[in-house]
N, C-alpha and C positions, 0 to 999 in steps of 0.2 A: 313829831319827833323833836325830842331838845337837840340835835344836830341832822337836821334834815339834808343834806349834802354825805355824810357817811352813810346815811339809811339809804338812801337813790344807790349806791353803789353797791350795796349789799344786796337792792332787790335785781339791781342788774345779774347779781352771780345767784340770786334763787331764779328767778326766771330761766335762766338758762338751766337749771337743774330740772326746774321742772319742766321744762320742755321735753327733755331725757327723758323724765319720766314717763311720761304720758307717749314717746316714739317707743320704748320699751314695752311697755304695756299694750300697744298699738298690734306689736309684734309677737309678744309673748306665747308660748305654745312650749307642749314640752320636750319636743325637739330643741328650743331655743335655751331650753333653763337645763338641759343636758349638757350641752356647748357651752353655757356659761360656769358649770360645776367644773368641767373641766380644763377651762380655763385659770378657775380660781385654784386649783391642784397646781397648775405649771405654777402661776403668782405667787400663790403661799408657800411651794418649794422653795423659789427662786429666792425670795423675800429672809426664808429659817434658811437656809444653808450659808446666805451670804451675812447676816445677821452673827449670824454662831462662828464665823470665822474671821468677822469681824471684832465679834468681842474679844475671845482671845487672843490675837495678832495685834491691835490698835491699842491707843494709849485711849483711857479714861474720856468718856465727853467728846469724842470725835468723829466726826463722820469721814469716809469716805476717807479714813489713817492724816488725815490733813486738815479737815476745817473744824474749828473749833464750834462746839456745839453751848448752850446757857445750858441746857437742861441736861436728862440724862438719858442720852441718845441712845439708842437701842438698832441694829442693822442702818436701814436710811431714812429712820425718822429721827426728830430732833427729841421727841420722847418717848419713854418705854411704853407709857399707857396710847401711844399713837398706833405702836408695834402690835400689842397685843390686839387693839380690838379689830384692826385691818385682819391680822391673820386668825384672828377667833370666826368671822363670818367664811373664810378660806377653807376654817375647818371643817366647819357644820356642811357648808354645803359638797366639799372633796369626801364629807364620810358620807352624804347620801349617793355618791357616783358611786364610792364604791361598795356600798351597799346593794345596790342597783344592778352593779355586774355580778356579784356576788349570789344575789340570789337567783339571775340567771342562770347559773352555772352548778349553786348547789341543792340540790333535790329536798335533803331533810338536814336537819342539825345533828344527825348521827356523825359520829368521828371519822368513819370511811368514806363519805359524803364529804367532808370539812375537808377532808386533805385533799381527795380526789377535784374538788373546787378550789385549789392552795395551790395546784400544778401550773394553774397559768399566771407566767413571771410578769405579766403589768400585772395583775392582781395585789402579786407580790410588791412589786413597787408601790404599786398606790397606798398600800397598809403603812411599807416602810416610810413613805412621805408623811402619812399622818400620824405615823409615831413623834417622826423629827419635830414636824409644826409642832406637836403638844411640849414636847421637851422644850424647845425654844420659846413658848411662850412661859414655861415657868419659868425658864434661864433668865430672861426679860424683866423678871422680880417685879411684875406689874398685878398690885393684887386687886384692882378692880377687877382686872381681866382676867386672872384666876376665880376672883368668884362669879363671874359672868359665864364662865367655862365649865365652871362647876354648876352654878345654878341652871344653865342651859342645858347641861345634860339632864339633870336629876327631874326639870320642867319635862322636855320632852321623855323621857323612856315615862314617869308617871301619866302623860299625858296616854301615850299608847297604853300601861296598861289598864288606866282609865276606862277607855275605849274601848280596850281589844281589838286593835284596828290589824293586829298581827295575833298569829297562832301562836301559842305558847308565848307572850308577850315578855314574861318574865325573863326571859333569854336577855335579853334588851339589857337588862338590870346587872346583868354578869356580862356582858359586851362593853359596857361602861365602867365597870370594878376590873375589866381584862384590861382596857384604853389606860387608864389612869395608873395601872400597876406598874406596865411597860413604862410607862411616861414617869412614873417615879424612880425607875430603875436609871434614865437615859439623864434627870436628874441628878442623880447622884454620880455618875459617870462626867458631866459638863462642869459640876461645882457647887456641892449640896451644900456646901458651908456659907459659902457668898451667898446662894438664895435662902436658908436658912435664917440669918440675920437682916438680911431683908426685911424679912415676911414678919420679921419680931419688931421693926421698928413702929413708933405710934407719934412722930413728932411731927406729922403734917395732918393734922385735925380738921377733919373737912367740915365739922356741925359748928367748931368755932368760924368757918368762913362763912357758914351761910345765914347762920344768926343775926347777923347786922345789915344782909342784904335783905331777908325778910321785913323789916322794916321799909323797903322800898316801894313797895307792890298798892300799898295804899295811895302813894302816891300816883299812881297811873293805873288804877285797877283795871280799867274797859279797855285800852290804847295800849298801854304800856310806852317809854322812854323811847323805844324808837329802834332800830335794827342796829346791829353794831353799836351801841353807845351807852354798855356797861361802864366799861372803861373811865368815863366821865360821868356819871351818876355813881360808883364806888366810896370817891373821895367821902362823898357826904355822909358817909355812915361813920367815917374815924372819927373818934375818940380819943386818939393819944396821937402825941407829936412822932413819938416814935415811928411811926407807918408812914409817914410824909418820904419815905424813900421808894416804898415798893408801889407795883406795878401791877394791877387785875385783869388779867386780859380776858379773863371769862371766871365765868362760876363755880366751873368742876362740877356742873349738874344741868346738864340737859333740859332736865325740865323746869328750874329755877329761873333760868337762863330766859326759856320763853316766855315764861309768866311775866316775867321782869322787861324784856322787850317788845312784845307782842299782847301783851295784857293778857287777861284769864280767858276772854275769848279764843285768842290764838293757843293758849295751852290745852283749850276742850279739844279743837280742831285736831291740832296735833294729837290726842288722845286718842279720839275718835277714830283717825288713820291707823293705827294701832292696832284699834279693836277690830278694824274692817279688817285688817292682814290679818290676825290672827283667827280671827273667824272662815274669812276663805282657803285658808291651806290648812287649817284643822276639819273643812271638811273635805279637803282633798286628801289629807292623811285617813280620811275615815272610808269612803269612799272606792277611791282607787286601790288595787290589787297589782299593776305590773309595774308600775311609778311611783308606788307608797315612799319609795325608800329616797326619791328624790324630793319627793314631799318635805320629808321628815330632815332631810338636809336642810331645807329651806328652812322650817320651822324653829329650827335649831340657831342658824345665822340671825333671826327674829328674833329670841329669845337672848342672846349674845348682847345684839343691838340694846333690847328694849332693857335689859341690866346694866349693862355697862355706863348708860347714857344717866345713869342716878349718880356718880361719883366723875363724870366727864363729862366736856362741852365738844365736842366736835364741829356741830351745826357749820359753819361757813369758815375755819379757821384752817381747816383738812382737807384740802380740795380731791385728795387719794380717795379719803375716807368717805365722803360727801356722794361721790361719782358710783362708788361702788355699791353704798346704802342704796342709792337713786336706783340705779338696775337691779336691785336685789326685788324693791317696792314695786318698780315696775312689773317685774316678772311676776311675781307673786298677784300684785291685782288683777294685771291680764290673762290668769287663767282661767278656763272655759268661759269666757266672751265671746259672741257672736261677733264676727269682724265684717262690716258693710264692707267690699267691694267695690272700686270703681269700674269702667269700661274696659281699662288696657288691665287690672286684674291686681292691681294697686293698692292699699288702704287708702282710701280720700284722704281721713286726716291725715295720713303718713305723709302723704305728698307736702301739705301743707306744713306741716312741725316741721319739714324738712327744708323746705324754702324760708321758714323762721327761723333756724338758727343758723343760716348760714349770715347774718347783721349780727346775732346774738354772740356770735362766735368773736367776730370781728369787733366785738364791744369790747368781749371779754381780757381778749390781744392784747387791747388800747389799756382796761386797766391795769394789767398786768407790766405793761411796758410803764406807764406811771409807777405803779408801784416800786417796780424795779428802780426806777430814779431816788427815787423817793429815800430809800433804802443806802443805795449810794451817798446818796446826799449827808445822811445822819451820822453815816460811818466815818465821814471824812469830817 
């Protein structure tokens, strides 16, 4: 690492992810990724309703009606592409829960069947929730997350009818032209003009950012620069005096990012985790008949993820973000694993990832309490 002291801190805050990780996965079953769907329903509610009443009551760039934000803050993040991609994973997996209940309850896709399964009012709220999330992520004017929301649907319903992994597959395909119709309507209702001109703007050119970082990779091809220490390898790609003011605090690309930190090894690896996720819940989407549709949530918030993550950096800067990818990966690996067993009736490893982050924890504390100073310090 050309700064070996930020990279030590960076792997202190992976380690404990991956600890997460792997106590999730430890765990995982689908009773648990049921519990986590619907948790992610409350979050992503919580998240769009306060978000959408935020925007219009509060002054431009501010969070919480009071503290000024640099960027352009969206609900309680500091930015709109932080907003969208937390609540894009919220969505994928809230429309497999209520898929899941749904097909519980409806017999065939006949219309006296649809309504007759329409009667029960958390039904009804769950749809009304996932209407909101989508609205509020267009509101958000974040258009990676729009076309990660886009591309995520169009991946999964092709992928089932692919498959056929559902009867009459093609339903799917009008289920997603029904989602997005409502969400354009809910659109034009919050402020189609503001997001409108948004979506027209082109003054923040992300292939002029990453042009002159490609040039870096040579230099660290096996290793790469080191964790965290974009920031200080950036410099050396300007060209003009002009840029001696600004600031890089990442890539705005996920995978650049790693390649550039972690060398082309750490970017196969990272690939490869990828390919494993999307291989085991596309054959649980193929597979299962009474859980498909919680599957297909999951596949969905994957597909969000693995979009999004080409025009954004989140890796260790999103600690919201970070936490919730981490359980999503978890869950998703640790389906149908044979789980060892201890005597009292325990996972072994569980036991153990669990007495390991309890120092790991108390690391994290300490840098956080640094950082915090830190922060103080610069402001004053």
């Amino acid at each position: 690492s050309v700064y070996p002291a930020e990279t030590l801190r960076r792997l202190y805050w992976f380690a404990l992810i991956a600890l997460l990780f792997t106590r999730v996965q430890d765990l995982s079953s689908v009773e648990t990724l049921r519990r986590f769907c619907f948790v992610c329903l409350i979050n992503g509610s919580i998240l769009s309703y306060f978000a959408v009443f935020q925007h219009f009551t509060s002054e431009p760039q501010q969070i919480y009606w009071q503290y000024p934000a640099l960027g352009a803050a969206f609900g309680p993040f500091v930015n709109r592409n932080h907003f969208a991609f937390y609540v894009n994973i919220c969505f994928g997996l809230s429309l497999g829960l209520v898929g899941s209940r749904l097909m519980g309850r409806v017999k065939s896709f006949r219309i006296e069947d649809l309504i007759e399964g329409l009667k029960d009012s958390l039904s009804l709220w769950m749809i009304s929730v996932l209407v909101f999330m989508l609205g509020a992520v267009i509101l958000c004017s974040s258009r990676g997350g729009m076309i990660s929301l886009v591309g995520g649907t169009l991946i999964t319903a092709a992928f089932i009818a692919a498959t056929g992994s559902f009867q009459q597959s093609w339903k799917w395909f009008l289920l997603a032209a029904g989602i997005f119709a409502v969400a354009a309507g809910v659109q034009t209702w919050l402020g189609f003009d503001f997001v409108n001109s948004r979506y027209a703007m082109h003054n923040d050119n992300r292939t002029a950012l990453w042009m002159p970082l490609l040039g870096l990779i040579p230099e660290y091809p096996l290793t790469g620069s080191g964790l965290g220490t974009l920031a200080y390898m950036e410099p050396f790609t300007r060209t003009s005096s002009s840029q001696m003011d600004t600031y890089l605090e990442n890539a705005h690309n996920e995978y650049l990012q790693l390649v550039l930190e972690v060398g082309i090894p750490g970017l196969l690896c990272g690939v490869a985790l990828l390919v494993m996720l999307f291989g085991k819940i596309a054959r649980r989407v193929r597979s299962s008949r009474h859980n498909a549709w919680l599957y297909v949530g999951a596949l969905f918030g994957l597909c969000t993820i693995t979009l999004h993550s080409f025009v954004e950096f989140f890796g260790y800067s999103i600690p919201a973000i970070t936490i919730l990818v981490a359980v999503l990966f978890g869950h998703i690996a640790g389906l149908g694993r044979i789980k060892k067993e201890a005597v009292g009736g325990q996972p072994i490893l569980g036991r153990a990832f669990a007495l390991l982050m309890i120092p790991l924890a108390f690391v994290t504390v300490s840098e956080a309490k640094r950082y915090d100073m830190a922060d103080r310090c610069w402001r004053l």
